[in-house]
C-alpha positions as CSV (number, residue, x, y, z in Angstrom):
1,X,-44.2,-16.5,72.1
2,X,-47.5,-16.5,70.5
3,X,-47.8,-15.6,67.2
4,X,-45.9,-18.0,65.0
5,X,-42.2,-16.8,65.3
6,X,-39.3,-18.0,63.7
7,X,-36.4,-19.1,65.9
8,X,-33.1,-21.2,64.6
9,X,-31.6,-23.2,67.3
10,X,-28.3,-24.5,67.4
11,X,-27.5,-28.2,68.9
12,X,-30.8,-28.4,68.3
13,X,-30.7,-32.6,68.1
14,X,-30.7,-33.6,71.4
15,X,-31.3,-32.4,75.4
16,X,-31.7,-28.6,75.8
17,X,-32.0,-27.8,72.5
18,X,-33.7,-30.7,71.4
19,X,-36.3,-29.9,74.0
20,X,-36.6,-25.9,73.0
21,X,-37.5,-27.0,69.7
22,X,-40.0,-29.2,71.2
23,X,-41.3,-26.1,73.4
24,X,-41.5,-23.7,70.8
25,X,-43.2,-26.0,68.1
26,X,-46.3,-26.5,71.0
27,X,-46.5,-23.1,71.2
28,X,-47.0,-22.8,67.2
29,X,-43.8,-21.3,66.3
30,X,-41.8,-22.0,63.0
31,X,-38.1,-23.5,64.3
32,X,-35.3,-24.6,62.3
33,X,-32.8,-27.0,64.0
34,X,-28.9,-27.2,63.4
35,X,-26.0,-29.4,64.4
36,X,-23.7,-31.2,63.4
37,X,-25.3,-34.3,63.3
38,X,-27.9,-35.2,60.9
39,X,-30.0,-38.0,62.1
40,X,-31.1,-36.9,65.3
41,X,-32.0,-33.5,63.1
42,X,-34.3,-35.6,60.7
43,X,-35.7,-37.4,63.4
44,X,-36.8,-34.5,65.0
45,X,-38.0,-33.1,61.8
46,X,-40.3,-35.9,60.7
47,X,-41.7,-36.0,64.8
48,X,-42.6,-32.4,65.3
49,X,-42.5,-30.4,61.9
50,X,-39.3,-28.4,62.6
51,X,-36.3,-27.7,59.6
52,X,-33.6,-29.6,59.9
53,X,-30.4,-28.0,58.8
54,X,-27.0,-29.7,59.5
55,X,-24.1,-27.1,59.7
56,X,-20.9,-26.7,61.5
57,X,-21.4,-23.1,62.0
58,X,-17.8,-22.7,63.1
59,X,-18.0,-21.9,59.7
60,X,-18.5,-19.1,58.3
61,X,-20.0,-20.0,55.2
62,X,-22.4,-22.5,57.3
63,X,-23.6,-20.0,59.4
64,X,-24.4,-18.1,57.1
65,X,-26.3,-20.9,55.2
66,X,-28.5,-21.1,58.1
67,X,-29.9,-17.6,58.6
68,X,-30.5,-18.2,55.0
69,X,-32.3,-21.4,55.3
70,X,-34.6,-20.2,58.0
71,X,-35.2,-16.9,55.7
72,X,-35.7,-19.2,52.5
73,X,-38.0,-21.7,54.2
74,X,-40.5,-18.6,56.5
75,X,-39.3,-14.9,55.2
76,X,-37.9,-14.0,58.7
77,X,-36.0,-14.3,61.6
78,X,-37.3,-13.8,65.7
79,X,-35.2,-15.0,67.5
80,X,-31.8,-17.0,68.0
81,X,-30.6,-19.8,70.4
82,X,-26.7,-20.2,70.4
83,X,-27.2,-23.8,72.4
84,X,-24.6,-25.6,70.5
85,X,-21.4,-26.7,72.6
86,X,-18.7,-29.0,73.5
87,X,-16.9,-29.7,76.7
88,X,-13.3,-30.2,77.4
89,X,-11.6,-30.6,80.6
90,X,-8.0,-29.1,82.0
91,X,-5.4,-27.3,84.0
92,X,-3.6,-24.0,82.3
93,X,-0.6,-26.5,82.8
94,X,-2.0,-29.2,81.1
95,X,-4.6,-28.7,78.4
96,X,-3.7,-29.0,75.0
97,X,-4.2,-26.6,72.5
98,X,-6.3,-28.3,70.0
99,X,-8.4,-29.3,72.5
100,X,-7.9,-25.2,73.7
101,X,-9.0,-24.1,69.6
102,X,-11.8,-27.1,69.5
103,X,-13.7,-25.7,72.2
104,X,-13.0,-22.2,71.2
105,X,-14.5,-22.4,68.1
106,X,-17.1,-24.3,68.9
107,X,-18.8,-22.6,71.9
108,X,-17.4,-18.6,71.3
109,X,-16.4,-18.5,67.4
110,X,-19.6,-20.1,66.5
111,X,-22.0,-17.8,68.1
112,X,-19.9,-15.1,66.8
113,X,-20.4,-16.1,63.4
114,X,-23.9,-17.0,63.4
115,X,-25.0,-13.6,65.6
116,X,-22.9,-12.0,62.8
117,X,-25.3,-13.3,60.3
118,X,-28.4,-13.3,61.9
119,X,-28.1,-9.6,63.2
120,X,-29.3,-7.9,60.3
121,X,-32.5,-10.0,60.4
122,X,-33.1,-9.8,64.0
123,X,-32.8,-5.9,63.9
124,X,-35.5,-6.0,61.3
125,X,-37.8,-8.2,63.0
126,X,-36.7,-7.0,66.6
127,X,-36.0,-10.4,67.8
128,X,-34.2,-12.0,70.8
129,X,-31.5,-13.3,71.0
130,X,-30.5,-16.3,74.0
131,X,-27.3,-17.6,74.7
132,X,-26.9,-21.2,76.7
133,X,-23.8,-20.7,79.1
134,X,-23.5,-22.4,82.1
135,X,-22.8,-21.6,85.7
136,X,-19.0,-22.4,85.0
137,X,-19.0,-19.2,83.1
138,X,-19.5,-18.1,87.0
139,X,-18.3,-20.2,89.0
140,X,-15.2,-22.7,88.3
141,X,-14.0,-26.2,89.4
142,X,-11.1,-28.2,88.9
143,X,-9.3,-28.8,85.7
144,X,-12.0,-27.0,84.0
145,X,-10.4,-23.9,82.4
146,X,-11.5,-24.7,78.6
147,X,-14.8,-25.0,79.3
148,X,-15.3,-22.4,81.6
149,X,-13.2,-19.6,80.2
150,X,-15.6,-20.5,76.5
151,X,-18.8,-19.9,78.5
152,X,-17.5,-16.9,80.1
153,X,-16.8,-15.2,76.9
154,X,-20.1,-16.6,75.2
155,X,-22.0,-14.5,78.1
156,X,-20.3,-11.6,77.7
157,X,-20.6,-11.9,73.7
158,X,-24.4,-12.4,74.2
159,X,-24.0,-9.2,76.4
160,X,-22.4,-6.8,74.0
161,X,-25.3,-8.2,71.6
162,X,-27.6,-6.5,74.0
163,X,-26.0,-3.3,75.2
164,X,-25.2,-2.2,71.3
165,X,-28.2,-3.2,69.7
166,X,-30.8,-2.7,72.7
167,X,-31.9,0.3,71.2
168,X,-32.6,-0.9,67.9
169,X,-35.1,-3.1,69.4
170,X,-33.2,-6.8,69.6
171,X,-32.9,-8.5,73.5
172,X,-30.1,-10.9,73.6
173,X,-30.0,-13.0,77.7
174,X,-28.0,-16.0,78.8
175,X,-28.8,-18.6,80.5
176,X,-26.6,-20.7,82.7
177,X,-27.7,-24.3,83.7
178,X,-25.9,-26.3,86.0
179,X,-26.4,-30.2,85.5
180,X,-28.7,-31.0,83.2
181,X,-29.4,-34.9,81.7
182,X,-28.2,-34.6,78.3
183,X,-25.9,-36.6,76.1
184,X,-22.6,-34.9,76.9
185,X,-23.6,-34.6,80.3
186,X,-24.2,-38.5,80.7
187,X,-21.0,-38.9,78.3
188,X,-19.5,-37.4,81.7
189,X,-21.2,-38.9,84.0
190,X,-20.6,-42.4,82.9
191,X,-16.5,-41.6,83.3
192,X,-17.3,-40.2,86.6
193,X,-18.8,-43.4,87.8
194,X,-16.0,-45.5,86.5
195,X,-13.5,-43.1,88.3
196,X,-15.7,-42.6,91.4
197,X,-16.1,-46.6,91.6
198,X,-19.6,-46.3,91.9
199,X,-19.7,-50.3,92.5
200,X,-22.7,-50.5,89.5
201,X,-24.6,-47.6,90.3
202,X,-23.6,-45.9,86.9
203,X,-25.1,-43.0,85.1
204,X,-27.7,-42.2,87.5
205,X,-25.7,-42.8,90.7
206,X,-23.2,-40.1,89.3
207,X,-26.0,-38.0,88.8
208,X,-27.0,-38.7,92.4
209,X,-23.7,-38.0,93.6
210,X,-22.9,-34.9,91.9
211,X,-25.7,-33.2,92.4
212,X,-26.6,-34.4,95.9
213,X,-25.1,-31.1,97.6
214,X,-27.3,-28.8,95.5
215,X,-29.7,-26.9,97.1
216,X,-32.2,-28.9,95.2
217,X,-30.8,-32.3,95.7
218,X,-31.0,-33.4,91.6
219,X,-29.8,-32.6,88.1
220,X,-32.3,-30.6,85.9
221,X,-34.4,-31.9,83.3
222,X,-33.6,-30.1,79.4
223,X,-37.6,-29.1,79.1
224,X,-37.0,-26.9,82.5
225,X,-34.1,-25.1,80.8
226,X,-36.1,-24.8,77.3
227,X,-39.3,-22.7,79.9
228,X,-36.5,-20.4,80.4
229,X,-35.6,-19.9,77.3
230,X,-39.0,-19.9,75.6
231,X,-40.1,-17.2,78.3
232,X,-36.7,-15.1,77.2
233,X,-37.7,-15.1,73.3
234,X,-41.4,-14.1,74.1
235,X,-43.0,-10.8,74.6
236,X,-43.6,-11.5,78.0
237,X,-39.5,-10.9,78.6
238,X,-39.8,-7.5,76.4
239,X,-38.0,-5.8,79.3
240,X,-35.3,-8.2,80.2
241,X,-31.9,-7.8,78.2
242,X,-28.2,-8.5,79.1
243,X,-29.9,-10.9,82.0
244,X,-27.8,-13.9,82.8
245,X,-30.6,-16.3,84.3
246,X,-29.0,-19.6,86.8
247,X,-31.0,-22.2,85.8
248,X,-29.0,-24.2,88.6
249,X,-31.2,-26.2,91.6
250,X,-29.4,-23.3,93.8
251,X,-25.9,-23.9,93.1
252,X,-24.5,-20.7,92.5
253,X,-26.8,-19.8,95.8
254,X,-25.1,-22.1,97.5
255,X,-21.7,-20.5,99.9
256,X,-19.6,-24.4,99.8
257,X,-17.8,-23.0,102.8
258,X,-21.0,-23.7,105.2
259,X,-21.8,-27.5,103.9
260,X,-19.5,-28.7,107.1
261,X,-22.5,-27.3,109.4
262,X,-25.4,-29.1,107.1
263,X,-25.8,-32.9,109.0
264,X,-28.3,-33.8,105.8
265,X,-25.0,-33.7,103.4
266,X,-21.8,-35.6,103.6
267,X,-18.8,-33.9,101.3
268,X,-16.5,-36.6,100.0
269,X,-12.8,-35.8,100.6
270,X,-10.5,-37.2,98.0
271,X,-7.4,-38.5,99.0
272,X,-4.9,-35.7,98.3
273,X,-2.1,-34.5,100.1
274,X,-3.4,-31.7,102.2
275,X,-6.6,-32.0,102.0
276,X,-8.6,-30.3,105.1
277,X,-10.6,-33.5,107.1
């Protein structure tokens, strides 16, 4: 993007979207920034020039009240990243249902609502549209079916965005990240070491160790999501739509069922009954 779009990105106050706004703002583009939060908004807003705009949008009247801000504030709207989400774990067995609904509404109803609002605006400007999934919308692991069965359904929301309104002009893509350092994700990582009894290694040993069996041996860093998605909103991307883009060091290249035969990586076998050795 070149020419001084206007983009609103959700969970804009910190890791991937923190760092799309960042991204887009070099490039010269016009960005307003929404969360939850306030202060990491404002501070992002005094650093780099973007609009802050606290909103839940898992309401409906706060999504709307977004779309307007951005239209108030620069007259249009290009483009839309649905980055905001939450993370909660679980079996089918044992999750609970508020914590079912929380991230629900937070990571499908949201993006629903502000898509609903922002449609009429992106058809008008033929904008983009890019949707931050993650490769559990692909792939699954334990006690993950909150989480996983949210960013399924966000992908294949961001897909019906593109198949019914390719032809009026408006591109809507997904990307899905694996680990990436971010707040929630060190939120996680810091109970993983504690569980793990990673003897004082913490956040960045848990990194080390959950990441160590990727193809590329690391978590990612936000900034290499937000190329991907800065690439997806611009004109150079004018022929990519309903694309779901791993963003992942390899993991979802990766077939777990040969990592016995790879000497340079040592699976960790938990101690549960019947559990192959």
């Amino acid at each position: 993007m070149t020419d001084g779009r206007v983009v609103v990105v959700t969970g804009g106050g910190s890791g991937i979207g923190e760092a799309t706004a960042r991204l887009l703002r070099e490039a010269g583009h016009h960005v307003v920034v929404s969360g939850r939060r306030s202060e990491p908004l404002r501070r992002l807003e005094q650093e780099i020039g973007v609009l802050a705009h606290p909103s839940d949008v898992r309401d409906p009247e706060a999504a709307d009240g977004l779309v307007q801000a951005a239209l108030a504030a620069y007259g249009r709207l290009d483009g839309l990243v649905l980055n905001a989400g939450i993370g909660r774990g679980g079996t089918v067995g044992d999750l609970s249902l508020e914590d079912w609904d929380e991230v629900m509404r937070t990571n499908v109803t949201g993006p629903l609502l502000l898509l609903r609002a922002a449609i009429p605006h992106l058809l008008e400007a033929r904008g983009a549209v890019v949707a931050v999934a993650s490769v559990s919308a692909l792939r699954n692991g334990t006690s993950n079916a909150p989480y996983a069965t949210s960013k399924a359904a966000l992908l294949q929301l961001c897909r019906s965005v593109a198949v019914d309104y390719g032809r009026q002009g408006v591109r809507a893509n997904i990307v899905c990240p694996s680990w990436v350092r971010s707040e929630m994700a060190d939120r996680r990582m810091a109970r993983f070491a504690a569980e793990a009894d990673l003897r004082g290694e913490g956040v960045d040993g848990a990194y080390e160790e959950v990441t160590g069996l990727l193809p590329l041996g690391r978590p990612g860093e936000p900034r290499e999501i937000a190329e991907t998605i800065g690439w997806l909103l611009s004109p150079a991307a004018s022929y990519v739509n309903g694309a779901v883009l791993t963003v992942d060091g390899g993991a979802t290249a990766l077939d777990p069922g040969t990592l016995a035969f790879d000497f340079r990586v040592a699976p960790r076998h938990d101690e549960v009954p019947g559990t192959p050795r």
